[in-house]
C-alpha positions in Angstrom: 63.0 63.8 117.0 61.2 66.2 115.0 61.9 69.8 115.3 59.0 70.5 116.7 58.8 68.0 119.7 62.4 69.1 120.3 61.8 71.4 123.1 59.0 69.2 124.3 61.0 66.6 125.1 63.4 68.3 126.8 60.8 70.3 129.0 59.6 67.1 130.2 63.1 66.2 131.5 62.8 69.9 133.0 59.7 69.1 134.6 60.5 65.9 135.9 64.0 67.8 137.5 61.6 70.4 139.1 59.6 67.5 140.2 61.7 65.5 142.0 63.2 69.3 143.9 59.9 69.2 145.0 60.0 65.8 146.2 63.8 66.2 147.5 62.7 69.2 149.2 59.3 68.0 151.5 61.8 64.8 152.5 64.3 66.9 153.7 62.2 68.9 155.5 59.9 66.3 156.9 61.8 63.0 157.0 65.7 63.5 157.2 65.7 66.4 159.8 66.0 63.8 162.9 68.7 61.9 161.0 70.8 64.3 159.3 72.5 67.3 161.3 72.7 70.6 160.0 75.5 71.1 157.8 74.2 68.3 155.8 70.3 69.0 155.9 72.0 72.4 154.4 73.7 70.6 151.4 70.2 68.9 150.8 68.4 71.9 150.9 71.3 73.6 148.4 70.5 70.8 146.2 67.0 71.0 145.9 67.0 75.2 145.6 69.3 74.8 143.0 67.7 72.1 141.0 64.8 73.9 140.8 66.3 76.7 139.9 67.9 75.2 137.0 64.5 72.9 136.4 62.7 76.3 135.6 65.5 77.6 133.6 65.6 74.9 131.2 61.8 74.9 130.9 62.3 78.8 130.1 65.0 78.0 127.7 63.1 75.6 126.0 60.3 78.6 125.7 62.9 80.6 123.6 63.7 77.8 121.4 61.7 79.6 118.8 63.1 82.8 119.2 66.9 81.8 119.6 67.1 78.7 117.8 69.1 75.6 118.7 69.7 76.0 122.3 70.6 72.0 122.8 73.8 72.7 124.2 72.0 74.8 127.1 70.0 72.6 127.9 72.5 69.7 127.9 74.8 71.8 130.3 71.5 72.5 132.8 71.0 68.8 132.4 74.6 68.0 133.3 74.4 70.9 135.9 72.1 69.6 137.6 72.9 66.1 138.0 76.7 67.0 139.2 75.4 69.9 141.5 72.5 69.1 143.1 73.4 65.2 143.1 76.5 65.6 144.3 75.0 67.4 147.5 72.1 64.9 147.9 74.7 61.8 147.6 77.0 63.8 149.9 74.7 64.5 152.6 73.4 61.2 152.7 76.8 59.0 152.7 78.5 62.1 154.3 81.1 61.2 150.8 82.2 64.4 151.2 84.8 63.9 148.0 82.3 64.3 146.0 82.2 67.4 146.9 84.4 67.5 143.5 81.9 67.6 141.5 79.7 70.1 142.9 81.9 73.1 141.5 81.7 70.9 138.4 78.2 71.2 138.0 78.3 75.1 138.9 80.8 75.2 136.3 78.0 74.1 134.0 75.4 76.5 135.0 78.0 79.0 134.3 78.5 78.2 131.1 74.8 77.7 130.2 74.1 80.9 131.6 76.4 83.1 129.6 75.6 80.7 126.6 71.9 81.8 127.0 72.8 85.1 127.7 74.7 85.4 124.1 72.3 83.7 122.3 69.3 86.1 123.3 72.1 89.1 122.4 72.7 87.4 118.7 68.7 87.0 118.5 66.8 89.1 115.6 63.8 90.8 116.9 60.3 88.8 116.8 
């Protein structure tokens, strides 16, 4: 991968993630409400806030490539993030697994990280 389509790439996986929130979201809201009850619609509904939210933030990190340069380990933990916390909660609330609650924390865990990562990169960052 060139240096240059670097952050491409990975905004199109970010793109796709806010995508399919988008999809997650309308078939919660339209097609699973008169078979899921509400403690589990609310797990979907977690699941596709937060994967968006995360889906945005990688696109945004992948904006300050430039600026703060190799932010791959961000964007793998959003990545990762994202598949253990907002898939955790979709799986959950559709095979009511709730074990796999496990790995929600998991993926929050990764956020976390990614976050303050981000956060210490911009502080280490020389001015434009």
């Amino acid at each position: 991968m060139t240096k240059t389509s670097f952050p491409a790439k990975w905004a199109s996986l970010f793109a796709l993630q806010a995508f399919i929130s988008v999809v997650a979201g309308a078939f919660g809201a339209h097609a699973l409400t008169s078979i899921l009850d509400l403690k589990t619609l609310a797990w979907w509904q977690t699941g596709s806030q937060y994967l968006m939210y995360h889906a945005l933030a990688g696109l945004l990190v992948c904006l300050f490539y430039h600026y703060v340069g190799d932010v791959r380990r961000i964007l793998v933990l959003l990545f990762v993030g994202n598949l253990l916390f907002s898939g955790s909660l979709y799986v959950m609330a559709l095979t009511k697994l709730t074990w796999l609650g496990m790995l929600t924390p998991l993926g929050g865990t990764c956020y976390l990280i990614a976050w303050a990562w981000l956060v210490w990169r911009l502080w280490q960052a020389k001015p434009l």
